[in-house]
C-alpha positions in Angstrom: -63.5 -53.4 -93.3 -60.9 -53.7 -90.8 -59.2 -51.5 -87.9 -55.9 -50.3 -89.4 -52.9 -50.2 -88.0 -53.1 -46.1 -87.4 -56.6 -46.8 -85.8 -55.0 -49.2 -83.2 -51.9 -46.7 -82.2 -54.6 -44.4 -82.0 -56.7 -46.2 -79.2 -53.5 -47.0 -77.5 -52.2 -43.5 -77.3 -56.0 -42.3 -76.5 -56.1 -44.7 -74.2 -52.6 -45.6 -72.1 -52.5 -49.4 -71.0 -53.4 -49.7 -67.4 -52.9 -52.9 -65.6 -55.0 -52.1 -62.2 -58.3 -50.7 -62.0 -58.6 -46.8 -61.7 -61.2 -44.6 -62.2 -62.0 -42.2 -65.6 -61.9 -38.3 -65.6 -66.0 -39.4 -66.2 -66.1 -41.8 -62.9 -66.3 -44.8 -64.4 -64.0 -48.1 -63.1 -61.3 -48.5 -66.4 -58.8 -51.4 -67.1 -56.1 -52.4 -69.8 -57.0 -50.3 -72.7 -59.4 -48.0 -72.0 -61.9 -51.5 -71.1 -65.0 -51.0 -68.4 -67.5 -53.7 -68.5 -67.9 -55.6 -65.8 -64.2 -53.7 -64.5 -64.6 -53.3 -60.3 -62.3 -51.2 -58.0 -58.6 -53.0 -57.2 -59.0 -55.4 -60.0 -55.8 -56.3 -61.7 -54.7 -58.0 -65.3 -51.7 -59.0 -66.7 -50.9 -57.3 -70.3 -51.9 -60.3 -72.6 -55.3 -59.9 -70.9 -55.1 -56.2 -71.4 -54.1 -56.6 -75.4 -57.3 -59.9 -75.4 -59.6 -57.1 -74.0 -58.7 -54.5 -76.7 -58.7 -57.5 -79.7 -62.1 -58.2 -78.0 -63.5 -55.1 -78.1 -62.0 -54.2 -81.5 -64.0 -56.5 -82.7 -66.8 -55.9 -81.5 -67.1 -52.5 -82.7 -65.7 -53.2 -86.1 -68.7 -55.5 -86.5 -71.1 -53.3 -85.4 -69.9 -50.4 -88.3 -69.4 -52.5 -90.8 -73.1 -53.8 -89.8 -74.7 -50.1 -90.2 -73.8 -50.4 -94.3 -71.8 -47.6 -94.9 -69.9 -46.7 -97.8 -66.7 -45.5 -96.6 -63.2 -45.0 -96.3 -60.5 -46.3 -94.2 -60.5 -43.0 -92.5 -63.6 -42.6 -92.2 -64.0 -46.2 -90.6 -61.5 -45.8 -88.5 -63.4 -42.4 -87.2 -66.1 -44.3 -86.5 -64.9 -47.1 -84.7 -63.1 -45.1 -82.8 -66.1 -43.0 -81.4 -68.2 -46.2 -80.7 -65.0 -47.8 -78.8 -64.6 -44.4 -76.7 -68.6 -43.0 -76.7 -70.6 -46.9 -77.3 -72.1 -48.1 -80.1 -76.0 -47.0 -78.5 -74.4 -43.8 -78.6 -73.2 -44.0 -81.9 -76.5 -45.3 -83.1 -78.6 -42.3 -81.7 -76.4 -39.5 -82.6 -76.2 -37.0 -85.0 -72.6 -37.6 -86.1 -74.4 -41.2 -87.6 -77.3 -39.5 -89.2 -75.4 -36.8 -91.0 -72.8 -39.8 -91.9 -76.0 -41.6 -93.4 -77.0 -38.4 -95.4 -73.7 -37.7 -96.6 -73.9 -34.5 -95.2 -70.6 -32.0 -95.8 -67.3 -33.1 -94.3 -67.5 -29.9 -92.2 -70.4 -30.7 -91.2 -69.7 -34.7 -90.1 -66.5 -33.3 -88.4 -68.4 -30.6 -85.9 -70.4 -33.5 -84.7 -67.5 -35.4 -84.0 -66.0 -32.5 -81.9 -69.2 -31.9 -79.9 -69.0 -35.1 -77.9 -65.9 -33.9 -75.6 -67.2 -34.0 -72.4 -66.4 -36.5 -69.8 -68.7 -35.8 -66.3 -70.3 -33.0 -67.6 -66.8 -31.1 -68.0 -64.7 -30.6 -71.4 -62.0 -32.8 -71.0 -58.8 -32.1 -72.7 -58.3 -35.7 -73.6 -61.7 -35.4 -75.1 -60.7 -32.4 -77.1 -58.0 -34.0 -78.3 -59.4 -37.8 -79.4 -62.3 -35.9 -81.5 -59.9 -33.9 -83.5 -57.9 -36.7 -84.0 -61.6 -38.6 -85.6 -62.4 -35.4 -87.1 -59.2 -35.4 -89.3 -59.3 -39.1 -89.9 -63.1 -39.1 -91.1 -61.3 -36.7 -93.8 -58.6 -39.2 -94.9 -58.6 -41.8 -97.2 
């Protein structure tokens, strides 16, 4: 599968583009669309670097759901890529959310374990809050 259209809006509304370096509610050195590796304090891009990073990463973590074999839907996909993109794939791999996904748990079920993972620094963050309900719902759409 591919990252939809919705699924992109999504990131960039989640995300905001930012062109210098700043630090997340969670401490962590962010650039361009919500991007981190290898980012360092007063680093600056221009915004065709910023939209390569997010194609780049998009990528990326399309790959690695479509690797995991899933049955799914566009939602659902969607859902999922964006946890991996916001949380990491290793966190995708070892959590819950992915085992209850694999088991076909209920939807109720699969969209609890979404909201649990809002916490950014140890502290709910209302960003947070408002990305996993935004997964939550989509994992329900077609």
């Amino acid at each position: 599968m591919r990252a939809s259209k919705v699924l992109i809006e999504a990131i960039k509304g989640f995300e905001s583009c930012h062109l210098k370096a700043y630090k997340c509610p969670a401490g962590v050195w962010t650039i361009g669309w919500g991007h981190t590796k290898g980012v360092k304090e007063g680093q600056v891009i221009t915004q065709a670097q910023a939209d390569s990073l997010l194609d780049g990463a998009l990528l990326s973590f399309v790959t690695h759901v479509n690797k995991l074999g899933l049955r799914q839907t566009q939602g659902q996909f969607d859902a999922l890529v964006d946890f991996a993109y916001n949380c990491g794939t290793g966190n995708l791999d070892k959590s819950t959310l992915l085992r209850k996904v694999r088991v076909n748990a209920p939807l109720a079920e699969i969209q609890a374990e979404f909201r649990r993972w809002n916490k950014g620094g140890g502290k709910v963050l209302p960003g947070l809050v408002k990305r996993r309900e935004w997964e939550a719902q989509r994992y329900g759409q077609v």
